[in-house]
C-alpha positions as CSV (number, residue, x, y, z in Angstrom):
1,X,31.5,21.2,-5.1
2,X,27.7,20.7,-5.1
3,X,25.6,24.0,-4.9
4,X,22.8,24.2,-2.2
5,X,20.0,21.6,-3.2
6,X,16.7,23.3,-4.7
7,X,13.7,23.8,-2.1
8,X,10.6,21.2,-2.3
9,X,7.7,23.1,-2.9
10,X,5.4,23.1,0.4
11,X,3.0,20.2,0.6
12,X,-0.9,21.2,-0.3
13,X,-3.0,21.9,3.2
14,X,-4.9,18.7,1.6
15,X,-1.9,16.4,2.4
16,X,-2.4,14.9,-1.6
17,X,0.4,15.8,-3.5
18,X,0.2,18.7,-6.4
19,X,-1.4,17.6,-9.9
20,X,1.8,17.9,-11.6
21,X,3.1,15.3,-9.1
22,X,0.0,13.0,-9.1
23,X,0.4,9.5,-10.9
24,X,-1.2,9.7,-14.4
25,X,-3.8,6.3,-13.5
26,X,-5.6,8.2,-11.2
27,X,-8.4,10.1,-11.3
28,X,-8.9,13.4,-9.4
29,X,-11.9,14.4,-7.1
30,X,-12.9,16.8,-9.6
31,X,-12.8,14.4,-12.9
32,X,-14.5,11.6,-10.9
33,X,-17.6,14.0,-10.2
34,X,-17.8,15.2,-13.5
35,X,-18.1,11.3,-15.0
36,X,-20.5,10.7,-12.4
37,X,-22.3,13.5,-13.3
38,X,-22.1,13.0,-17.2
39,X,-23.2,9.3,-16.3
40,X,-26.2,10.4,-14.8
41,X,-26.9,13.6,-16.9
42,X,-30.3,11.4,-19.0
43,X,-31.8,12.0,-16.0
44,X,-31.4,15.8,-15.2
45,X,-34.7,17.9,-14.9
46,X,-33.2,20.7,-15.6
47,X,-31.3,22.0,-18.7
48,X,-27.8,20.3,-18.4
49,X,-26.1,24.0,-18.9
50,X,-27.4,25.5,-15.6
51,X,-27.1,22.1,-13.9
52,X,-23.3,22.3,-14.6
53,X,-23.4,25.4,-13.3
54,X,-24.9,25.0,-10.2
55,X,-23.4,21.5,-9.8
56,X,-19.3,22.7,-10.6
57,X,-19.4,26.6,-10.4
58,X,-18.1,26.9,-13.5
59,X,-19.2,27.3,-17.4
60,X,-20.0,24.5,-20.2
61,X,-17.0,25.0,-21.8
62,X,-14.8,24.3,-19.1
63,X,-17.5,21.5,-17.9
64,X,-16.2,19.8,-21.6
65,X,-12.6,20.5,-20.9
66,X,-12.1,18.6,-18.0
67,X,-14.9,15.5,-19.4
68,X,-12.2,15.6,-22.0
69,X,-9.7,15.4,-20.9
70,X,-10.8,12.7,-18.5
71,X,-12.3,10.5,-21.0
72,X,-8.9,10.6,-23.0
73,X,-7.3,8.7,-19.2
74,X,-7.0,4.9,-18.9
75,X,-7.7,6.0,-15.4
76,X,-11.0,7.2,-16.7
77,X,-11.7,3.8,-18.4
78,X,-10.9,1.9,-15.2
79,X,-13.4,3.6,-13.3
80,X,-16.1,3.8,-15.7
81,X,-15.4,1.8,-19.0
82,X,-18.8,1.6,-20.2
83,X,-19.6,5.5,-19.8
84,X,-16.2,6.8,-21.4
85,X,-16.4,4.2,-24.1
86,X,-19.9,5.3,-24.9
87,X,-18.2,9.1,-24.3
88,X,-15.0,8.0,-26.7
89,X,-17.1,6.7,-29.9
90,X,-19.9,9.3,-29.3
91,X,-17.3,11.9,-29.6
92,X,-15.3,10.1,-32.6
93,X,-18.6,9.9,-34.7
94,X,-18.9,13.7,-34.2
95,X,-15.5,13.9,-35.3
96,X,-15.7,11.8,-38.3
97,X,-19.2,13.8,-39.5
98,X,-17.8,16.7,-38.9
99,X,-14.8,16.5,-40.8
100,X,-17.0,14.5,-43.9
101,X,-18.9,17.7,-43.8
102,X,-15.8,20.3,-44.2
103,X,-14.9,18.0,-47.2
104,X,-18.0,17.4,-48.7
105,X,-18.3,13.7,-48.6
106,X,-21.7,12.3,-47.4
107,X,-22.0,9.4,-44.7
């Protein structure tokens, strides 16, 4: 005998379904403002740090987190390829020189 099935959780007042549930090729509200921002940052007259601030509401770090983790989506690629590849080899060089530094090796 089957035991009484589990409750849904409640739909978001948005009607869009919670992250956890969203399809992994698409991009969020939130992730499609920050590429449009990054793509446009050359152009800021104001530092880029208080710009994020009073763009998002929230710090740089957290700014980087979500670019990120964006970047890393072939949603992300889709929407914008030549911005996150620029974003992707921009942010492998960094890696690359700053691991060569750590080991001492000169590029």
């Amino acid at each position: 005998m089957a035991g009484p099935t589990p409750p849904h959780p409640p739909p978001s007042s948005s009607g869009t379904p919670p992250t956890s549930a969203r399809p992994p090729e698409v991009l969020d509200d939130l992730e499609r403002r920050v590429l449009d921002f990054e793509g446009g940052a050359w152009r800021l007259r104001i530092p880029k740090d208080r710009a994020i601030r009073e763009t998002f509401g929230f710090s740089t770090t957290r700014y980087h987190q979500v670019l990120h983790r964006a970047v890393d989506r072939p949603a992300a690629l889709a929407y914008d390829p030549m911005l996150v590849r620029r974003l992707r080899r921009l942010r492998s060089l960094r890696r690359k020189r700053r691991t060569a530094l750590r080991l001492g090796i000169t590029l």
